[in-house]
C-alpha angles and dihedrals in degrees: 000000000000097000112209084021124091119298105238131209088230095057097049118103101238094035105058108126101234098136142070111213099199095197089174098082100044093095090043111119115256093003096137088046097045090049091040090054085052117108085205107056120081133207124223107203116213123193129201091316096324136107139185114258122188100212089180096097125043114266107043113246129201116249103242119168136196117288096231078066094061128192118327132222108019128073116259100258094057096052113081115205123229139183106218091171140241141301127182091006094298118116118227136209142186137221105196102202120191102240119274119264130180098262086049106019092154117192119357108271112199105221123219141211099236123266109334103056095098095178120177098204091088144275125358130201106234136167105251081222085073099041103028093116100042086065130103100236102248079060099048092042088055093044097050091043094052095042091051088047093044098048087053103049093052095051091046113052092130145049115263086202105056101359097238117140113258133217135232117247127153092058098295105313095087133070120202121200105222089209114056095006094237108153116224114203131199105282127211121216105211114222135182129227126174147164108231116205128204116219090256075068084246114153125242119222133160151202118240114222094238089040123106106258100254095047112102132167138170118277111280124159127160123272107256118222112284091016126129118223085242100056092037090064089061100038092062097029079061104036095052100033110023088235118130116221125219122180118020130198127196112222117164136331114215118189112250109188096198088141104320110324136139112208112221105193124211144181117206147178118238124214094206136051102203116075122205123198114230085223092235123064094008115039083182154032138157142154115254133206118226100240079041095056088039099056092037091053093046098056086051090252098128114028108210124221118277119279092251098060121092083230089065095051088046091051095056093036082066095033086061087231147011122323113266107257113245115265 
C-alpha cells in the first residue's frame, strides 16, 4: 500500500481481484453435476460464517477438497452448492454448511484462537474477518464471495413477497419463488466509512457503545434510501459526533460480508474541531494526533481495528505508514 497515498480497492484485503467469477455459466444446465464429477475442481466448505484455514506454512491457505469429497459434516439436504469461479484455470465450489450445534454438530471442526494460533497440527476454523489479510488473494476472493453467498442464503429462504419457500437456480446465486416465479438475487447493503480530518489535519475516531473500551475505529454507518454516499458521509459523521463535514472524497469500496455490506471508503474535511458522542452509538469520540494515536496504540491504550477492515487501511493512510505494534 502506498501509505499517505491514496488507499486503493486493489490493495484492500477483501477487494483483490484473485478470482474469475465466470458468471456466464451459472445458468448453464448440470453445472454444478459436470464440475462436481471433475477431478480438477475443488470445493471450500464454509460453515455458519466459518473456514478452514491450514497456519503450518507461512502464509495461511484455505482447506479446500476434491469435489468428488463433497462437503463434510452435514447431510446432504442441509448443504447448499455453489459455483464461486475459477482462478488459475481451476474451477471452485462452495458448500455452504449451517453451523454445527450440538444436535447436529457434524464433523469435528478444530477451533482456533485467531490469527495467531499457527498452529502445525492441522486446520483450524477461523472468521475471514480475522485472516483476511493473511490470504493470498485467490484465497481471499473465494472465501468473501462464499461467506456473502452463504449469509444470504441463510437469511432468504423464502419469498418476501408470498412467504413460499424458493428454490436455488443459477448455481446457487439465485432464489426462485415457486409461486409466483419472481427471482431474488444477492443483495448488497451500501455502507460509508470514512477518516475525517480537522483542519489541524487530526484524525477523528471513535468508541462504539457495545464495543470493549480500548477498541476504536473511524466513523461508518450504513447509506439510507434515497441517500447519496456523499451525503451519507455527512449525515452519520454528524449524527454520532456533532461535528459538521465539509469536502468529501471518494477513495476505494472493499466487500464485507458481515453479514452483506459494501465499504465505501471516504476522506473528508471537519468544520469543528470538537467532537461530541451522541451517547448512543458512539460513548466517544475525539480527534487524534498522529504522535498522540501512535503512543497511545503502542502501550496498548487504544486497540485499532483489525488489518482486514477498510478502516484499518484508512487509519494508516492517514497515519503515512503501518500502525506501531503493541509493547
Amino acid at each position: 500500500m502506498n501509505y499517505g497515498g491514496s488507499v486503493n480497492s486493489d490493495d484492500l484485503p477483501l477487494s483483490r481481484l484473485g478470482l474469475d467469477r465466470d458468471t456466464a455459466r451459472r445458468t448453464q444446465a448440470g453445472l454444478l453435476e459436470s464440475l462436481a464429477a471433475d477431478p480438477a475442481t475443488r470445493v471450500l466448505t464454509v460453515r455458519g460464517t466459518q473456514v478452514l484455514a491450514d497456519f503450518s506454512t507461512e502464509e495461511p491457505e484455505l482447506v479446500t477438497t476434491p469435489a468428488d469429497g463433497g462437503p463434510s459434516g452435514a447431510a446432504d439436504a442441509d448443504v447448499l452448492w455453489a459455483y464461486l469461479g475459477t482462478a488459475a484455470g481451476r474451477h471452485y465450489l462452495a458448500a455452504l454448511e449451517p453451523a454445527a450445534t450440538e444436535e447436529s454438530p457434524g464433523q469435528h471442526w478444530p477451533a482456533g484462537n485467531g490469527p495467531a494460533d499457527r498452529a502445525a497440527d492441522g486446520p483450524r476454523a477461523v472468521n475471514l474477518r480475522d485472516i483476511g489479510a493473511l490470504l493470498g488473494e485467490v484465497d481471499a476472493a473465494l472465501a468473501t464471495a462464499a461467506l456473502a453467498l452463504a449469509n444470504w442464503h441463510s437469511g432468504h429462504q423464502h419469498c418476501p413477497r408470498c412467504g413460499a419457500r424458493t428454490v436455488v437456480e443459477a448455481a446457487g446465486w439465485v432464489r426462485r419463488c415457486p409461486q409466483e416465479g419472481s427471482q431474488h438475487f444477492p443483495r448488497t447493503d451500501p455502507a460509508v466509512i470514512m477518516a475525517i480530518t480537522d483542519p489541524d489535519d487530526r484524525l477523528l475516531i471513535a468508541r462504539s457503545a457495545h464495543w470493549p473500551a480500548t477498541q476504536y475505529s473511524v466513523p461508518a454507518g450504513f447509506v439510507e434510501p434515497g441517500e447519496s454516499l456523499e451525503a451519507a458521509v455527512r449525515r452519520e459523521v454528524l449524527e454520532e459526533t456533532r461535528v459538521r463535514v465539509g469536502p468529501v472524497a471518494y477513495r476505494a469500496s472493499q466487500p464485507w460480508p458481515f453479514p452483506a455490506s459494501l465499504m465505501c471508503a471516504f476522506t473528508g474535511r471537519s468544520q469543528d474541531r470538537q467532537p461530541v458522542a451522541d451517547g448512543d452509538e458512539v460513548v466517544d469520540a475525539r480527534f487524534v494526533a498522529r504522535a498522540e494515536i501512535a503512543q497511545a496504540w503502542a502501550d496498548g491504550l487504544i486497540r485499532p481495528p483489525r488489518p482486514t477492515s477498510v478502516a484499518r487501511a484508512l487509519i494508516e493512510d492517514w497515519f503515512g505508514q503501518p500502525l506501531p505494534r503493541p509493547r
